[in-house]
NUVEXMAR-988473 format. One record per residue (C-alpha): residue number from 1; z, y, x. Coordinates in steps of 0.02 Angstrom, whole numbers, plus 50000, padded with zeros to 5 digits. Layout:
REM NUVEXMAR-988473
+-----+-------+-------+-------+
!   k !    up ! north !  east !
+-----+-------+-------+-------+
! NUM !     Z !     Y !     X !
...
+-----+-------+-------+-------+
END
This chain:
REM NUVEXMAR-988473
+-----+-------+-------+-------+
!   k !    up ! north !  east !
+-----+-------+-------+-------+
!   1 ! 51131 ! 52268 ! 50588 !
!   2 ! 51102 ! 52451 ! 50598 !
!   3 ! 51227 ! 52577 ! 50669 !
!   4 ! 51231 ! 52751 ! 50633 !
!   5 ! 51146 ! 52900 ! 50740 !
!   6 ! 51155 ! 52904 ! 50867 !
!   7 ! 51123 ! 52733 ! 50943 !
!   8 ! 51232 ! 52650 ! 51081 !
!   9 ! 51121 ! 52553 ! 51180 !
!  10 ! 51187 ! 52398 ! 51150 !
!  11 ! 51162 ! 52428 ! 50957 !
!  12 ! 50948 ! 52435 ! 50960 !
!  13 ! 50867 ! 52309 ! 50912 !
!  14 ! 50692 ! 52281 ! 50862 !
!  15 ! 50648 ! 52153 ! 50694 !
!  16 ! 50633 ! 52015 ! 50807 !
!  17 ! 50810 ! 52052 ! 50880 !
!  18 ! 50779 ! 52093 ! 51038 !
!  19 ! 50861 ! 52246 ! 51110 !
!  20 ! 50738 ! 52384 ! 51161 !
!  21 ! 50762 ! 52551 ! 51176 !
!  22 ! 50727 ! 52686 ! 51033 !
!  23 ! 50600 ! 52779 ! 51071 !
!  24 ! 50486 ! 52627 ! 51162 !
!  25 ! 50503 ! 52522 ! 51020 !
!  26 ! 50441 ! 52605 ! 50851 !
!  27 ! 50494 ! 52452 ! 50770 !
!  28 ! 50661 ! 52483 ! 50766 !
!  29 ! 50631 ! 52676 ! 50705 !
!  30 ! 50518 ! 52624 ! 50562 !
!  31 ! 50672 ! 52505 ! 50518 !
!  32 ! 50806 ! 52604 ! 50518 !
!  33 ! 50720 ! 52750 ! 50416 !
!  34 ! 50621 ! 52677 ! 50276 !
!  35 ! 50718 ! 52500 ! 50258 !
!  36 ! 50663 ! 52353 ! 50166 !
!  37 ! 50488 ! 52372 ! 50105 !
!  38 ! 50484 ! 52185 ! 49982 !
!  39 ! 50494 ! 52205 ! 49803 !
!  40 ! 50480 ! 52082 ! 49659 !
!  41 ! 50423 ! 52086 ! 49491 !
!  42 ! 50531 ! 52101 ! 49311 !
!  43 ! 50451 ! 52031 ! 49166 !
!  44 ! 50377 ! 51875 ! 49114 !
!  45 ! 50229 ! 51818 ! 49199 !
!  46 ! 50183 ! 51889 ! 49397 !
!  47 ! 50010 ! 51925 ! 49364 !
!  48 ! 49909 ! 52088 ! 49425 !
!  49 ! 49835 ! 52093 ! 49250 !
!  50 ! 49760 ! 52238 ! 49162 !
!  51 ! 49882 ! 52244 ! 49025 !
!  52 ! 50032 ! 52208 ! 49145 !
!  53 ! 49999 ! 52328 ! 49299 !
!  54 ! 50156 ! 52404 ! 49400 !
!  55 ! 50181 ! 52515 ! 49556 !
!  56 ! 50305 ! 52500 ! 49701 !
!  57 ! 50414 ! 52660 ! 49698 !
!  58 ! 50555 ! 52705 ! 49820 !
!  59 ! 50722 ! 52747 ! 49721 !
!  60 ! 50841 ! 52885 ! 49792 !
!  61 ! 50945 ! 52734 ! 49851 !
!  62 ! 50812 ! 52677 ! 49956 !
!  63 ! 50775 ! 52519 ! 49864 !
!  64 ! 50584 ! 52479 ! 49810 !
!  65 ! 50587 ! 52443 ! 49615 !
!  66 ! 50432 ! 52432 ! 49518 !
!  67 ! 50353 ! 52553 ! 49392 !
!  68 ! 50236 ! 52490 ! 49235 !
!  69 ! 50086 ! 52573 ! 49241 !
!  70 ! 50016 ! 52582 ! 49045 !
!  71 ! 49841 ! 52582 ! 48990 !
!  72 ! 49743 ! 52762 ! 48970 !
!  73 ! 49633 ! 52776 ! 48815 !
!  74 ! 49490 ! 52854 ! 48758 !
!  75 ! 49572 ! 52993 ! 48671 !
!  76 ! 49520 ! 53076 ! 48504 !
!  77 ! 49332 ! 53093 ! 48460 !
!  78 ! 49244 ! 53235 ! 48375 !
!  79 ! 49149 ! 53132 ! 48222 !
!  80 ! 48982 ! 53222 ! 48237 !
!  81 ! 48929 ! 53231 ! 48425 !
!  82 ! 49046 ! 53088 ! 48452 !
!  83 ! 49109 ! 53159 ! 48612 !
!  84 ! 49321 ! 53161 ! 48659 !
!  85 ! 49408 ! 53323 ! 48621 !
!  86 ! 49456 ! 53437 ! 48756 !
!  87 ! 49644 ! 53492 ! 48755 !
!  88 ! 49702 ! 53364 ! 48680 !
!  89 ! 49797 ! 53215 ! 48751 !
!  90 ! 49742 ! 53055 ! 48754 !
!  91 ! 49887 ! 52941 ! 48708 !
!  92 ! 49906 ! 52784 ! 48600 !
!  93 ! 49919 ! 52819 ! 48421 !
!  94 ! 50100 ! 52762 ! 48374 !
!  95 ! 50127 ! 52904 ! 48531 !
!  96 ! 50055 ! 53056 ! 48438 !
!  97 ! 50227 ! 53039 ! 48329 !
!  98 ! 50320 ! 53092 ! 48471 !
!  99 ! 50224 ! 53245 ! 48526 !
! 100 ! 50226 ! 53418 ! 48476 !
! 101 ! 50098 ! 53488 ! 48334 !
! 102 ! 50032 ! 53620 ! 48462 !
! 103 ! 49986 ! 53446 ! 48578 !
! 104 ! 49902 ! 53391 ! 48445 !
! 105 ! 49773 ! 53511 ! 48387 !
! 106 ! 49685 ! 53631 ! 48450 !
! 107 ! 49621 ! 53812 ! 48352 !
! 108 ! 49473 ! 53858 ! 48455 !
! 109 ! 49364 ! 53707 ! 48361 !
+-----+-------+-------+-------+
END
């Protein structure tokens, strides 16, 4: 139960809840400010793996969702010194649709 600012003293209570006042107990603070810090995981399986990695991220709201995190490639190789390309990004091929000519070429070759 959290009331709004500023606290009657009757209305501070720690995560244990015991009543303590605000500023001894930084408990309490850390509590009211940044609320519930758990988060679960949407999809099918639960593990860490490298094709299934996700971040905690804060919404607006306050609530922690998750984000997926996707893979990085290599990017696109020059096919004599066989070295990546600078200027150019380095996104899955069925993502090169999507992006702008100018993103995917450069003129200075």
């Amino acid at each position: 139960f959290f009331a709004p600012w500023p606290f009657p003293p009757s209305l501070r209570y720690c995560g244990d809840s015991v009543p303590c006042q605000l500023f001894s107990c930084r408990a309490s603070l850390y509590l009211i400010i940044m609320g519930d810090s758990r988060w679960t995981r949407v999809g099918r399986h639960s593990y860490n793996s490298r094709s299934h990695r996700v971040r905690a991220v804060r919404t607006p709201g306050g609530v922690l969702k998750q984000q997926r995190l996707y893979k990085t490639t290599k990017g696109p190789k020059c096919s004599d010194t066989k070295t990546t390309l600078q200027g150019i990004k380095h996104l899955k091929s069925s993502k090169y649709h999507a992006t702008k000519k100018r993103e995917r070429t450069v003129s200075r070759a």
